[in-house]
C-alpha positions in Angstrom: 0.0 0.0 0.0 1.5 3.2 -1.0 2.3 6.1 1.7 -0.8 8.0 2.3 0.7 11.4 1.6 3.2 10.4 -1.4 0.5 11.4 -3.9 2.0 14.6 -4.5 5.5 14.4 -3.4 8.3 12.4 -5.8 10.5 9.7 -4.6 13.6 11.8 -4.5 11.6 14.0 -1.8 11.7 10.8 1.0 15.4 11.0 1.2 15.0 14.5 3.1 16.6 14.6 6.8 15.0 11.8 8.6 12.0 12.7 11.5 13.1 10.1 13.5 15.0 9.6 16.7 16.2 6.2 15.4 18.6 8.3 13.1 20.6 8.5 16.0 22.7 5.9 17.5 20.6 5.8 21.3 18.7 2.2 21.3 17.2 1.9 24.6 16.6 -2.0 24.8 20.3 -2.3 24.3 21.3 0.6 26.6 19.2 -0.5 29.1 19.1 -4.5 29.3 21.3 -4.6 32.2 20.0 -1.8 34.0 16.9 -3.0 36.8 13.7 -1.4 37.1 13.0 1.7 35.2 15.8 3.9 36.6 16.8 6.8 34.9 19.9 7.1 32.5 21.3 9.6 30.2 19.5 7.4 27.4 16.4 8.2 28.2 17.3 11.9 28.5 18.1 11.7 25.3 15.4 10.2 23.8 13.1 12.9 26.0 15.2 16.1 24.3 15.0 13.5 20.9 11.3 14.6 21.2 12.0 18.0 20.8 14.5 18.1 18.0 13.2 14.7 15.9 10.5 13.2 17.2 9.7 9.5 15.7 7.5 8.6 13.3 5.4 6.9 15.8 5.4 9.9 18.2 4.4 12.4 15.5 1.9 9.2 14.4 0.4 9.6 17.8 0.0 13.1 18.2 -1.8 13.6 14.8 -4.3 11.1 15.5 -5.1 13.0 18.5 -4.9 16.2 17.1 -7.5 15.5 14.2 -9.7 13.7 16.9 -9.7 17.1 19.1 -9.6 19.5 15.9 -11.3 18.0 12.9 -14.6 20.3 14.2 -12.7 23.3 14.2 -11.1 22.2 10.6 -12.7 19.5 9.2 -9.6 19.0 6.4 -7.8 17.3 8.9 -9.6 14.4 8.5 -7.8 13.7 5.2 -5.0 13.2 6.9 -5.7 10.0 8.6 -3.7 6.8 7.9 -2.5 3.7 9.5 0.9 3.7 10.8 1.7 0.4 9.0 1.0 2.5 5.9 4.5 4.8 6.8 7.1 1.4 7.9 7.8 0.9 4.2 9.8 4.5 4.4 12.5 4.3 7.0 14.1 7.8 6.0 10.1 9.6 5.0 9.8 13.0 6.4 6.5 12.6 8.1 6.4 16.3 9.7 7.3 18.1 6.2 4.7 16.1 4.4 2.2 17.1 7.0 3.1 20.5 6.5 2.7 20.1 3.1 -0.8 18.6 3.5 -1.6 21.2 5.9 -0.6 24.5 3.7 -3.2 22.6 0.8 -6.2 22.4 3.4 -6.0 26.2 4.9 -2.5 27.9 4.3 -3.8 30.9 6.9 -3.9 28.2 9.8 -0.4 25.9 9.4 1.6 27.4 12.2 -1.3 27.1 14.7 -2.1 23.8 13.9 1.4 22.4 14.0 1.6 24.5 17.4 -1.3 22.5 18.7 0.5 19.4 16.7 3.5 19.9 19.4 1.3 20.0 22.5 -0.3 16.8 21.4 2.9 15.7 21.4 4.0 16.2 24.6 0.5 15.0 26.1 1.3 11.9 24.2 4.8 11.0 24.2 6.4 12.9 27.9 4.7 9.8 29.9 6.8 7.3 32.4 10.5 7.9 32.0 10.0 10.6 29.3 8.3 13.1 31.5 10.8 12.1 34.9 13.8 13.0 32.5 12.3 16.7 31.6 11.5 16.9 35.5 14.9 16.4 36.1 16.3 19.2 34.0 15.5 22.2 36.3 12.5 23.2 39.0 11.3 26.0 37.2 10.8 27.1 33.3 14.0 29.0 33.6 15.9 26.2 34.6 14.4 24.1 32.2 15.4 26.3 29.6 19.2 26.3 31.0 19.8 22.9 31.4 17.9 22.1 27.8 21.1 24.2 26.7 23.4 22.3 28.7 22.6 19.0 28.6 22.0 18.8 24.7 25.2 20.5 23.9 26.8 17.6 25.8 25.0 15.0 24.3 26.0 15.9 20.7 29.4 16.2 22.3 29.1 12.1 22.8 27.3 11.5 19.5 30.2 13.9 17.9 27.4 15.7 16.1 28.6 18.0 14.2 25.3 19.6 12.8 24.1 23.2 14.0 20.7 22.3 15.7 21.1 23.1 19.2 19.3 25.3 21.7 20.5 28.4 23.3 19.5 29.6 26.4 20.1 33.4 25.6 18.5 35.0 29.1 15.8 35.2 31.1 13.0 33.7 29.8 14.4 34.0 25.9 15.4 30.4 23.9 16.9 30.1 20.8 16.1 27.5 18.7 18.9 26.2 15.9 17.5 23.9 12.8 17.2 23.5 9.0 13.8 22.2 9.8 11.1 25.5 9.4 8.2 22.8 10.8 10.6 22.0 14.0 10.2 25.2 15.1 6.7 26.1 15.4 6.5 22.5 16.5 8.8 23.2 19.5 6.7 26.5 20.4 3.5 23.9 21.0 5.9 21.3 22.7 7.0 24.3 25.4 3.9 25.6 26.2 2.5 21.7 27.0 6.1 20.8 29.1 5.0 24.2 31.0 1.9 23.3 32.0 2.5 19.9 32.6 5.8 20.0 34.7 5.6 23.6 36.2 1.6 24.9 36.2 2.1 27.4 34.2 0.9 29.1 31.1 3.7 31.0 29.9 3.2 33.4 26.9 5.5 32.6 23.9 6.4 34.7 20.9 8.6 33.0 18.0 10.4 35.0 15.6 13.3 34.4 13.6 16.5 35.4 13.1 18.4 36.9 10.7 21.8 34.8 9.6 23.0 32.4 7.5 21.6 29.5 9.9 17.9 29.6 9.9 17.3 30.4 14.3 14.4 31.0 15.9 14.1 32.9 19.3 11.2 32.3 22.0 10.8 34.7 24.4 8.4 33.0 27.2 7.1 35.7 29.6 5.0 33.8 33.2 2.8 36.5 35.3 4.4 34.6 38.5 2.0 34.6 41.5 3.3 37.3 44.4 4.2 35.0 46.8 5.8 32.8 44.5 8.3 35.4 43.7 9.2 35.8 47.3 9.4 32.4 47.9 12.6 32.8 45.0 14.5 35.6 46.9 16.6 33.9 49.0 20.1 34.7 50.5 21.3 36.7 47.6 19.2 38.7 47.9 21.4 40.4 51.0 24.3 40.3 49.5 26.2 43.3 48.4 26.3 43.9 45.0 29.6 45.7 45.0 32.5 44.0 43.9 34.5 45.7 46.7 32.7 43.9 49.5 34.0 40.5 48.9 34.9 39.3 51.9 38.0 36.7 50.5 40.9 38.4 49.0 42.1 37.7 45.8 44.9 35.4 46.9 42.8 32.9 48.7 40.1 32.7 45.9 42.8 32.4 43.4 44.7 29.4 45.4 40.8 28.1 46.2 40.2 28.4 42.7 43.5 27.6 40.6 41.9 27.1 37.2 39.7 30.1 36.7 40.3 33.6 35.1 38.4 36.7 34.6 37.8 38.7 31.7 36.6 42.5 31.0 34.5 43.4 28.2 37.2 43.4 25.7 38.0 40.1 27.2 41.5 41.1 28.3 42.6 39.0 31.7 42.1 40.6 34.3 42.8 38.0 36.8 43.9 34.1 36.9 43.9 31.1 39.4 47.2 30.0 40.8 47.2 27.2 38.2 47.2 29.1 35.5 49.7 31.4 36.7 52.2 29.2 37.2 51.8 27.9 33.7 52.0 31.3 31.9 54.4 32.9 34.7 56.7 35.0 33.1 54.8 34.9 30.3 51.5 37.0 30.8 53.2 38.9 33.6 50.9 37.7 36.5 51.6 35.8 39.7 49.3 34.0 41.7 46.2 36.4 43.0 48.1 39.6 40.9 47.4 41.4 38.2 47.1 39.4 34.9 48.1 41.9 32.4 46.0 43.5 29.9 46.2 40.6 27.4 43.5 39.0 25.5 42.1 35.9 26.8 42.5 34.6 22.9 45.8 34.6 22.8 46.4 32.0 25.3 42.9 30.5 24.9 41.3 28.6 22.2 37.2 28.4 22.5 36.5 24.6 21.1 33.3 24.7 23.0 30.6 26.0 22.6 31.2 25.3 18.4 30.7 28.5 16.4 31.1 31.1 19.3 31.6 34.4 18.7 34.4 35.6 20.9 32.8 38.7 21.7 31.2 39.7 25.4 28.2 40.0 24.5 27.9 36.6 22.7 29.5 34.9 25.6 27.1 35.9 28.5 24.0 34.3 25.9 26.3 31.4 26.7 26.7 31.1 30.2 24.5 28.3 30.2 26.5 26.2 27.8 29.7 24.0 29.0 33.1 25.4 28.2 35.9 23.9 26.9 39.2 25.8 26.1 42.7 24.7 25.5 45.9 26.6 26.2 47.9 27.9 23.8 51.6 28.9 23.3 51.9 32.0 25.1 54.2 35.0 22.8 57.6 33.8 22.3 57.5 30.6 23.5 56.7 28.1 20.9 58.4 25.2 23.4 55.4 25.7 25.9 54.9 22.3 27.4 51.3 22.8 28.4 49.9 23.8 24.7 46.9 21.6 24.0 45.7 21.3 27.5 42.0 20.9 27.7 40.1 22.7 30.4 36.5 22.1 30.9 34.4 24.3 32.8 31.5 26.9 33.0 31.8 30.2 32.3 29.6 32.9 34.8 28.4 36.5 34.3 29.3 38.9 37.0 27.2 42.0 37.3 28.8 43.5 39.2 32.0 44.2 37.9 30.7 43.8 34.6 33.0 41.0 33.7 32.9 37.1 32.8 34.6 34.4 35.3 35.8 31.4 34.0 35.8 28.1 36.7 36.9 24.6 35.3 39.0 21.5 35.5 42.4 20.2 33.6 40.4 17.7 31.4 43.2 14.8 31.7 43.5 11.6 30.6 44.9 9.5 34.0 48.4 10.4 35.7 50.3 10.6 32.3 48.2 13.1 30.7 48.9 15.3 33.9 52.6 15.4 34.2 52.8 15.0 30.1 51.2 18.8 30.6 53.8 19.3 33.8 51.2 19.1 36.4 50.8 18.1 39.9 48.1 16.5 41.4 48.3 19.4 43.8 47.2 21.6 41.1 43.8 19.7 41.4 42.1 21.4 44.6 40.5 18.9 47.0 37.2 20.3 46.4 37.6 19.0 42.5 36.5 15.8 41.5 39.0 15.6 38.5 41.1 14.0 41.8 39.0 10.9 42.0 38.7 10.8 38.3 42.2 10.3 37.4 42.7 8.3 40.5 40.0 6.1 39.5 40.8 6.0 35.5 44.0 4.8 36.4 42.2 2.0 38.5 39.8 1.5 35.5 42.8 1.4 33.1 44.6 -1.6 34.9 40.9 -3.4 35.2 40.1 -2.5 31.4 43.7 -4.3 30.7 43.0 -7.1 32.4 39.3 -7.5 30.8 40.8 -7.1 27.7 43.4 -9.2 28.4 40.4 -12.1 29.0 38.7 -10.6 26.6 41.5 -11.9 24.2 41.5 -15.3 25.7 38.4 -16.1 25.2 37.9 -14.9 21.9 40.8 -17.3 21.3 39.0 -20.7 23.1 35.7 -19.2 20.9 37.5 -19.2 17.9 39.1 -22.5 18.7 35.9 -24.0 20.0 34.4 -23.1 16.5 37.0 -24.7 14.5 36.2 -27.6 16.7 32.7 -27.3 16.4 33.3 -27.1 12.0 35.9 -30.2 11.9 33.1 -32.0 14.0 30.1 -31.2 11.4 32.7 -32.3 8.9 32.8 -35.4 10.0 29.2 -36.1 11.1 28.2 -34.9 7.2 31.0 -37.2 6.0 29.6 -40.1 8.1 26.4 -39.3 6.7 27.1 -39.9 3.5 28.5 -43.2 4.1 26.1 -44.2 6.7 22.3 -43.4 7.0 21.9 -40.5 9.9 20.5 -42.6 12.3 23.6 -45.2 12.5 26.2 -41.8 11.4 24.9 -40.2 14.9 25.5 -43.6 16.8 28.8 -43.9 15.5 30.1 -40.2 16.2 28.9 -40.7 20.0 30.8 -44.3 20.0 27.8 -46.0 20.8 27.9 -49.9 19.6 25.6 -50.8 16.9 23.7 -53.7 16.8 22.2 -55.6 13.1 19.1 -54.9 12.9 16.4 -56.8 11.1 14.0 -54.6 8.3 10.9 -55.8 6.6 9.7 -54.5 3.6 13.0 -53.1 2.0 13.3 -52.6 -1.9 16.6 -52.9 -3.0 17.6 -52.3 -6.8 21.3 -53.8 -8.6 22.3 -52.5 -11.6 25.4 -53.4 -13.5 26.6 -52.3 -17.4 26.0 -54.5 -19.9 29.2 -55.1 -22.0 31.5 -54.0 -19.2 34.4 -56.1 -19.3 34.5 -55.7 -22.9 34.7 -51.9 -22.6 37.3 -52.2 -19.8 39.6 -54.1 -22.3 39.0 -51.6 -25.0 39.6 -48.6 -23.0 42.2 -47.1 -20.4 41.4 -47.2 -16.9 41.6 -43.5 -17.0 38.9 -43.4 -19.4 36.4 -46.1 -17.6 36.9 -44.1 -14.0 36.1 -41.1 -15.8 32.7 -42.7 -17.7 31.6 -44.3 -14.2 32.5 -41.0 -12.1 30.5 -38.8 -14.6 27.5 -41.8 -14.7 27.2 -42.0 -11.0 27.6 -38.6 -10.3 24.1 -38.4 -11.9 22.8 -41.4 -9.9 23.9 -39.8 -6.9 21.8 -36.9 -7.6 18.9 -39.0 -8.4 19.2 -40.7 -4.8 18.9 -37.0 -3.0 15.9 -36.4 -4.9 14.1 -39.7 -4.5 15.2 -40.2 -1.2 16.2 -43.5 -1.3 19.7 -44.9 0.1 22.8 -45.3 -1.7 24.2 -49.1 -0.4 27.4 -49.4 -2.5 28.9 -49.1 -6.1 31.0 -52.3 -6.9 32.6 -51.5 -10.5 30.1 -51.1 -12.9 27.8 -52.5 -10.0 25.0 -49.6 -8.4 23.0 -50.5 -5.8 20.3 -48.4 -3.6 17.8 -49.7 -1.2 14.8 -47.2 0.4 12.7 -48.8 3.5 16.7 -48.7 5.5 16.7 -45.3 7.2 13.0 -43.9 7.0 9.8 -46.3 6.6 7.2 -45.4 3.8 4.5 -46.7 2.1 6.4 -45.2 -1.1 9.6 -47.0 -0.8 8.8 -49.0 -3.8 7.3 -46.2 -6.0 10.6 -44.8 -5.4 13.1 -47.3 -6.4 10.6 -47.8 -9.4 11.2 -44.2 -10.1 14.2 -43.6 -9.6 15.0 -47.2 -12.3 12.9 -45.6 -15.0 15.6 -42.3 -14.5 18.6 -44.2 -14.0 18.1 -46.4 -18.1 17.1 -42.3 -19.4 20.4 -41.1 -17.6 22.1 -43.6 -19.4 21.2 -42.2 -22.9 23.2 -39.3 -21.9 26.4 -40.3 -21.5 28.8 -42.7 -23.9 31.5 -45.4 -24.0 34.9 -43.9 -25.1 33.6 -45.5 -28.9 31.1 -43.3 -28.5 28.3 -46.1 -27.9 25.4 -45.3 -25.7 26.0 -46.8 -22.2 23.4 -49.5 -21.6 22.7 -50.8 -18.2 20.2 -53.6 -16.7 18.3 -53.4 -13.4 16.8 -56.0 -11.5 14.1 -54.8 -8.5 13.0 -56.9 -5.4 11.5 -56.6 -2.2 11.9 -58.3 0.9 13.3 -58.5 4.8 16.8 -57.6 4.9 19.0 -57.7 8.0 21.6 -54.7 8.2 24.4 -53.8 9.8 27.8 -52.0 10.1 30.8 -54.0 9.5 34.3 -53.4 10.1 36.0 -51.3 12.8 38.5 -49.7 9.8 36.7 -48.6 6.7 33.3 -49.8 8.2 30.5 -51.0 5.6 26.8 -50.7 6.3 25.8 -53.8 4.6 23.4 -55.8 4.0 22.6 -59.5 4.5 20.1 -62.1 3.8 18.4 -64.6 1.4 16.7 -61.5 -0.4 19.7 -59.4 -1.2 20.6 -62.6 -3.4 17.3 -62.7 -4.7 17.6 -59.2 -5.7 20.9 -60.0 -7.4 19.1 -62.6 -9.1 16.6 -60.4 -10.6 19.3 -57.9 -11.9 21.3 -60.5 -13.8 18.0 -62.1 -15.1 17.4 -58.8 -17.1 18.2 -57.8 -20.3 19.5 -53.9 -21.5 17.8 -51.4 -21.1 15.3 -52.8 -18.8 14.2 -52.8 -15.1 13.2 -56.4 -14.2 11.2 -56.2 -10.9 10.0 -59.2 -8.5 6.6 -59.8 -7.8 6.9 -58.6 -4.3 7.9 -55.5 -5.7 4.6 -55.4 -8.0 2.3 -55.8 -5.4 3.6 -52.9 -4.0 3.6 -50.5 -7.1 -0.5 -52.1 -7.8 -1.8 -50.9 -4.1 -2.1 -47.7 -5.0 -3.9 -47.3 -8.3 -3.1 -43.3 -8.7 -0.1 -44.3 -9.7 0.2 -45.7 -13.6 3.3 -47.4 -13.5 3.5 -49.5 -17.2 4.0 -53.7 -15.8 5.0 -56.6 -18.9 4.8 -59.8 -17.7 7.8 -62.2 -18.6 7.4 -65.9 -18.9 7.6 -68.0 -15.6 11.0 -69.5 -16.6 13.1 -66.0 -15.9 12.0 -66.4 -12.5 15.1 -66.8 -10.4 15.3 -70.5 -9.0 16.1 -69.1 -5.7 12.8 -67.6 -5.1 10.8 -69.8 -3.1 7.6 -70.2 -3.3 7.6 -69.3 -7.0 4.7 -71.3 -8.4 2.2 -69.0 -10.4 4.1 -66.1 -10.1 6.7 -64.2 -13.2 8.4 -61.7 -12.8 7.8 -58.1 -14.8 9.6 -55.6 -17.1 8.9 -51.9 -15.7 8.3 -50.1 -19.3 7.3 -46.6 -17.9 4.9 -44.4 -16.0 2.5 -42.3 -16.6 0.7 -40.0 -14.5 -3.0 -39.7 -14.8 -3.2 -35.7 -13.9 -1.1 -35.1 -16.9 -1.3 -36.4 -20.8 1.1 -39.0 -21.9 2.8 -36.7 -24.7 4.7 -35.2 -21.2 8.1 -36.1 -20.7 8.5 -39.0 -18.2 10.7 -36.8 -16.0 7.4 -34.5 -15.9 5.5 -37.5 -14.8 7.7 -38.9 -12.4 8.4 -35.6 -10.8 4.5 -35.0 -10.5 4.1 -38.2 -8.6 6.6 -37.7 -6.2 4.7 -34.2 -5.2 1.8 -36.5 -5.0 3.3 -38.8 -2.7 4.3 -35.8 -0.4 1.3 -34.8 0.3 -0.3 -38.2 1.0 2.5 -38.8 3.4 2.1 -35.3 5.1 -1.7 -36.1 4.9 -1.2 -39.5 6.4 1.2 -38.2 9.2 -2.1 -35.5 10.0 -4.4 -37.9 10.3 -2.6 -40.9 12.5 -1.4 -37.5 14.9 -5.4 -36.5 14.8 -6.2 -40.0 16.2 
């Protein structure tokens, strides 16, 4: 069934940015499966701000049915835009929210936005259940935190999914978001998604306004404005509230905030240092002209610093406190003159803070180090790292993790070794089994492998067919051996085929001698039908293939069944063989025939006349070509097997037509048969 909305849009069109959250590399069954209950994990954080920025198919599914089930009064086009989400799996890359868009500017152009705004509050009333909404809870306890950490935490997750595309949020101020994506539909999608997470995690109606920005990335800014409740608001003024606001009053000095604080630094509006931690100064001293706590000089923070994080930042001062609620992440660079400088490329991670009132920007972070060797590779000491810091631990307990992860890995390596060794065992060992198997019929193969001891066993019913080529000696002594090996190998190459499809068991070749028995390894009502078959194939084989002289190879078959008693023989080159008075009758009946015919036993006629579907083509012989051996002989002849015929199809068919027709019919009476004894 074709996509419900693909009537106007062309195939090229569903390779547009994918609306789903499976795009990305976040699979919570496998994240979670060894994680108990329904905790919380950074997976499902993801998936939560995943709503926000590319919801699923099956989210934006969701919410459409229950917008057109709330709407479709107010605009009764909506209606058309109903389909079954099985209708949509056949597209893994389709753009579900541009093709609703789409649909929507067709059924009233004036009223897209505010549809696809109430679109994104659907969403949220939808999707933000269970473990969805406790992630969005846990991002802040008001709208204003939420907005922060939204920043935050999604500039840290495309940190681990090294996204490098430019959708991202910005939390720009109070109450103002801004919005980064290709996708026009995202945003006004976003604006509905806000106002539901407001009312449904905080209580409030906040009032949004979207507009966009000018630039060469398409942005969109959301200024969210709350009439807070009085007592609310007081309930918010806490301690700092006290505090004086002039920088003057600070009751520490600098020394003792720059030894509490080694890795920080603050910057003026033309982001010149004005002031760096102990660490830092004892990296750049004598360079920057600054000791611990004193005056850092009037040089620019970006000569010493390179912004990697936030991408794309603007190293302006304005442009930096939009940032503040963004993770930081500088490196040092070689100060002036001194291109030797051991520490260039070391990572510091940290946050960077507004200060009103000095009107300046404080930087506070951590060396980000790689164990004990990336610190003293960058000349450090671990008393660089205050006590307060947990970078401590984390180098500490990397370097714990390291010698662990060496170890695992270490095992890791072992066992893939006894795996990979175990399989070549396990593949030597199928080997053999198949090997045995085509020696041996499975049931004795599988009693071999396991060492078991195997009995004779006696079976009734058994057909058994010899077959031997007439003229062989003569050919032998006309040909090389060379040439005979090649003539039998190509021959019974065929034959061998023949037995797979038939089903019947290959006993042993002897020479020129071919023998095959069915009724040995699996039971059937068939097993004569088969060896009949399979005759009839083996003397229209033969027509195919010629003597060195170019002769046509003519063969003789003789056809009997009987009791047989069967066994394996031998303890080096074993033989399954079999034994008894009927195997020589059998014999008998082959060398009683003549070339190019199958001579078959009476025992083997009643069985081919039980079932009269099956048109097999009987000439009796006189009484005197009856083997003396078989007992019991008096009335009975034995019978030349001309051909078959089945009666579904007309006799102008080939006889491999007919034959292969039967044994489709003999399927399904045995599968028929097996259904009806299991019903009883």
């Amino acid at each position: 069934m074709a996509c419900p909305f693909a009537k106007h849009i062309s195939s090229e069109q569903f390779q547009r940015q994918p609306s789903i959250a499976e795009a990305h590399n976040w699979n919570l069954d496998e994240d979670l499966s060894e994680i108990p209950g329904d905790a919380l994990t950074l997976t499902h954080l993801n998936a939560a701000i995943q709503l926000l920025t590319a919801p699923s198919i099956d989210n934006v599914h969701e919410a459409l049915m229950s917008l057109i089930g709330k709407y479709s009064n107010r605009w009764p086009g909506l209606s058309k835009l109903k389909s079954e989400r099985s209708e949509l799996s056949i597209y893994p890359h389709y753009d579900y929210l541009a093709d609703i868009q789409d649909n929507l500017t067709q059924i009233d152009e004036s009223a897209v936005s505010e549809i696809l705004v109430h679109l994104g509050e659907e969403l949220i009333q939808t999707a933000c259940v269970g473990v969805i909404e406790r992630a969005f809870k846990c991002l802040g306890s008001d709208l204003q935190e939420f907005l922060g950490s939204l920043d935050g935490v999604y500039d840290v997750l495309k940190l681990q999914e090294e996204d490098i595309s430019d959708t991202g949020f910005v939390c720009a101020g109070e109450g103002e978001l801004i919005f980064t994506s290709e996708r026009p539909v995202l945003a006004w999608l976003l604006l509905g998604c806000l106002r539901a997470l407001a009312r449904l995690l905080f209580g409030c109606e906040p009032e949004i306004e979207l507009e966009p920005l000018p630039g060469d990335t398409p942005r969109y800014r959301y200024l969210l404005r709350v009439d807070e409740p009085a007592g609310r608001a007081l309930e918010r003024r806490g301690p700092a509230d006290v505090v004086s606001g002039d920088a003057r009053d600070l009751k520490v000095s600098n020394q003792f905030f720059c030894d509490a604080f080694p890795w920080h630094f603050i910057m003026d509006e033309q982001l010149r240092l004005v002031q760096m931690g102990s660490a830092f100064s004892r990296l750049f001293k004598g360079h920057v002209g600054a000791a611990a706590g004193g005056p850092a000089g009037l040089l620019c923070a970006s000569t010493v610093f390179r912004f990697k994080r936030p991408r794309g930042l603007q190293l302006h001062f304005r442009e930096i406190v939009r940032r503040t609620n963004t993770p930081f992440m500088i490196s040092l660079r070689a100060p002036p003159g001194r291109p030797d400088f051991f520490a260039k490329g070391l990572e510091i991670k940290g946050q960077m803070v507004f200060c009103p009132e000095s009107n300046a920007l404080l930087f506070v972070g951590s060396p980000f180090l790689d164990g004990l060797e990336g610190l003293t590779c960058n000349g450090l000491f671990i008393s660089d790292i205050p006590l307060h810091d947990a970078t401590r631990e984390v180098i500490l307990v990397g370097e714990q993790a390291r010698a662990q992860d060496g170890l695992r890995r270490r095992m890791d390596k072992l066992k893939s070794s006894i795996e990979e060794a175990n399989a070549a065992v396990i593949k030597e060992r199928k080997k053999n089994v198949s090997l045995l198997q085509l020696i041996f019929p499975a049931e004795i193969a599988e009693r071999l492998w396991l060492g078991a001891q195997i009995d004779a066993k006696t079976y009734p019913e058994v057909t058994m067919l010899f077959s031997d080529i007439v003229g062989f000696t003569s050919i032998c002594s006309r040909a090389t051996p060379f040439m005979v090996i090649n003539m039998l190998e190509n021959l019974y190459k065929h034959f061998d085929e023949l037995c797979g499809f038939f089903d019947v068991y290959k006993v042993e070749t002897i020479g020129d001698a071919y023998c095959v028995a069915s009724g040995l390894h699996r039971a059937s009502i068939y097993d004569a039908h088969k060896v009949a078959w399979m005759a009839l194939r083996m003397i229209e084989t033969c027509t195919l293939y010629n003597t060195h002289d170019g002769q046509h190879i003519k063969m003789r078959i003789g056809i009997h069944t009987g009791t047989v008693l069967a066994g394996v023989v031998g303890r080096k080159m074993p033989r399954y063989c079999l034994f008894g008075h009927n195997v020589t009758i059998a014999n008998k009946f082959e060398s009683g025939s003549e070339a190019c015919k199958i001579n078959i036993s009476p025992t083997t006629r009643e069985w081919l006349v039980k079932h009269p579907d099956y048109g097999f083509q009987l000439n009796a012989r006189d009484a005197s070509h009856m083997p003396k051996e078989f007992t019991d002989s008096k009335g009975l002849t034995c019978y030349f097997l001309e051909g078959y015929k089945h009666p579904t199809l007309s006799n102008d068919r080939p006889l491999q037509e007919h034959i292969e027709e039967a044994m489709r019919q003999t399927l399904q009476d045995t599968a028929e048969t097996i259904t009806l004894e299991v019903a009883q």
